[in-house]
N, C-alpha and C positions, 0 to 999 in steps of 0.2 A: 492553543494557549494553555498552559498549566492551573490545577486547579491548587498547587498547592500554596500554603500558609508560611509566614515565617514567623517567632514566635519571639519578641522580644524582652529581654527582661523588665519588667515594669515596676514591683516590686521595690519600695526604699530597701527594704531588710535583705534581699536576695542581693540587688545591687553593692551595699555594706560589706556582707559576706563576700563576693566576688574579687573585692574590693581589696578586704583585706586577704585574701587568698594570693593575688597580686604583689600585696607587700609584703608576705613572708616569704614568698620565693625570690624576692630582692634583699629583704633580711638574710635572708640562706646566702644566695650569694656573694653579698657584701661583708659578711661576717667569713666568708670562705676567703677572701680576698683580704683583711684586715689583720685576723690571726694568723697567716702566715709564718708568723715568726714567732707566735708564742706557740700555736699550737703543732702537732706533725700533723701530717697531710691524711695519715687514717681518721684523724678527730676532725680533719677539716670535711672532710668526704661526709662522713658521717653525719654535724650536722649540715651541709648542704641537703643529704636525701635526707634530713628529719625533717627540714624546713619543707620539702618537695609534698613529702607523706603528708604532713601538718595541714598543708595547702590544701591538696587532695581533700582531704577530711573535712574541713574550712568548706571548699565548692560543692563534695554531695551535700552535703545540709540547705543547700539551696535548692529553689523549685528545677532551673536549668540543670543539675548537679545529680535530682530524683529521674529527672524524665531522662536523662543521660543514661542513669543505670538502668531504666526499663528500656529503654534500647535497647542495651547491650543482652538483657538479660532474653528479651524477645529475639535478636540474631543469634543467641547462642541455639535460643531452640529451635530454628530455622535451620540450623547449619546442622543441628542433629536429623534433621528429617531427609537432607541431601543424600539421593543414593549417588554412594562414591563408584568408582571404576574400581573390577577387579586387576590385581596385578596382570595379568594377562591382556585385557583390554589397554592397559596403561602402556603399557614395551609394547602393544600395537599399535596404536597411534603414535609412539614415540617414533616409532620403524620407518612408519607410514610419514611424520612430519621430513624426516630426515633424507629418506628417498625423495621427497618433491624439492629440497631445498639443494640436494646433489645435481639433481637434474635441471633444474631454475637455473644453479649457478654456470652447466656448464651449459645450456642454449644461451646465458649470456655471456658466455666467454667469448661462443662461436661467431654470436651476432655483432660483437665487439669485432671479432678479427674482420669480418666480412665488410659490415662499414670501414673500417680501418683499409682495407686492401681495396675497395669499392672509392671511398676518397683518396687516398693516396697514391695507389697501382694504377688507377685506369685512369679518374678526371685529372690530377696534380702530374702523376708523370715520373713519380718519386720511386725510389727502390728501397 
């Protein structure tokens, strides 16, 4: 059984924030949707991702919004400690994947043909 937590927003004021986060990105789009014909499509673009951004900025301000970026900012420095593959180990196992999967495909060509002439050729009677 897992020991882990899940962490719900409890918070009136986080909820609010979420909340309205929510309706500017419905704002964005409804207003993308409505000025169609007054505005051109670069102004509509435009505020669409204002509204996006806007949103964005709206959700970190909340507590789910703060623990989001220390995530992010905790996996970024996880992913810096990852020792990568050198180029040379990389096009070896690439070599290495691609030889097993030529070989996979043709013991199942063969196995195909063998059932294939093993039910047809010999039990069915078929040519």
């Amino acid at each position: 059984m897992s020991n882990t937590t899940i962490e719900n927003v409890t918070s009136i004021a986080d909820k609010l924030k979420l909340g309205m986060a929510v309706l500017v990105i419905i704002a964005g789009i409804v207003g993308f949707s409505v000025l169609e014909s007054k505005i051109p499509l670069v102004g509509r673009v435009a505020i669409f991702i204002g509204s996006l951004i806007l949103a964005a900025v709206i959700a970190w301000l909340s507590e789910p919004g703060r623990r989001t970026i220390a995530f992010a900012q905790d996996s970024y420095s996880e992913v810096k400690r990852v020792i990568w593959p050198t180029r040379k180990e990389t096009i070896q196992m690439t070599g290495i994947v691609f030889a097993f999967v030529a070989v996979m495909g043709l013991f199942l060509w063969l196995l195909d043909k063998l059932v294939a002439w093993l039910l047809f050729g010999v039990l069915l009677g078929w040519k």
